[in-house]
C-alpha positions as CSV (number, residue, x, y, z in Angstrom):
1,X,0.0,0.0,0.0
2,X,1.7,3.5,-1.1
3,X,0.7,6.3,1.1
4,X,-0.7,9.5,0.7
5,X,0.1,12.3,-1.6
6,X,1.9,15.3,-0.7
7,X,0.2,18.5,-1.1
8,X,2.5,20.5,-2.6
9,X,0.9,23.5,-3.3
10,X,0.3,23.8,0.4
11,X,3.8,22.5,1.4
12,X,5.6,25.0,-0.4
13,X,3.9,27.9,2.0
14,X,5.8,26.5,5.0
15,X,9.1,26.0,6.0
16,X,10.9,23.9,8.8
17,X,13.2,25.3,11.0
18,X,16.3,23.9,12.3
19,X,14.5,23.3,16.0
20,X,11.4,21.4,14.1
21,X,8.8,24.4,14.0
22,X,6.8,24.9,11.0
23,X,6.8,28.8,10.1
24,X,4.0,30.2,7.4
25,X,3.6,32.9,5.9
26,X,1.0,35.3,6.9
27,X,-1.7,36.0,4.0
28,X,-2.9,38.9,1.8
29,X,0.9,39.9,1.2
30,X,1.3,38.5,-2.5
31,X,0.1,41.7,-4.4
32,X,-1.6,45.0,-4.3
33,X,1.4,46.2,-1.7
34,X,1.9,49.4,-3.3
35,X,-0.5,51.1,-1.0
36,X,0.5,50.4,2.7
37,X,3.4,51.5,4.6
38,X,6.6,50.4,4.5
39,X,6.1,48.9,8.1
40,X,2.9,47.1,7.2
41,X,4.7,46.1,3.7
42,X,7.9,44.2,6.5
43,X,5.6,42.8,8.9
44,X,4.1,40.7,6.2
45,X,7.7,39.2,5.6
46,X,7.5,37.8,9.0
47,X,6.7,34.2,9.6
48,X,4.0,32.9,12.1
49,X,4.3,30.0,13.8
50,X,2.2,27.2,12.6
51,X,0.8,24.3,14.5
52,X,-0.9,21.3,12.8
53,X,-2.1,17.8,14.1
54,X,-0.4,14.8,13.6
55,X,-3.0,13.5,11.3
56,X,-2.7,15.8,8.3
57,X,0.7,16.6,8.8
58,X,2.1,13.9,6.9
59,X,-0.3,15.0,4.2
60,X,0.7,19.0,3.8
61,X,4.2,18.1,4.7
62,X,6.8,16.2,2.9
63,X,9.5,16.6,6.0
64,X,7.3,15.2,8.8
């Protein structure tokens, strides 16, 4: 039995530090950044720390 797929769209989002914490980005900073301060425009750089269950983590993750 093979097991599940990765989802790599979703896994691509997140990255795994060196201690094992999963950091995302925060949303809504893609595009249309033209218009907010340059503070606002950094603290969308900034990854969040992400928790996820066991159970779909070895579905959105390919490290765990």
């Amino acid at each position: 039995m093979k097991g599940m797929k990765t989802n790599k769209s979703y896994s691509k989002r997140l990255k795994l530090t060196k201690n094992g914490k999963v950091l995302s980005r925060k949303p809504g900073f893609n595009h249309f950044n033209a218009k907010q301060s340059r503070n606002t425009q950094l603290a969308g750089k900034k990854g969040q720390n992400f928790t996820i269950k066991n159970k779909p983590k070895s579905h959105l993750l390919p490290f765990s």
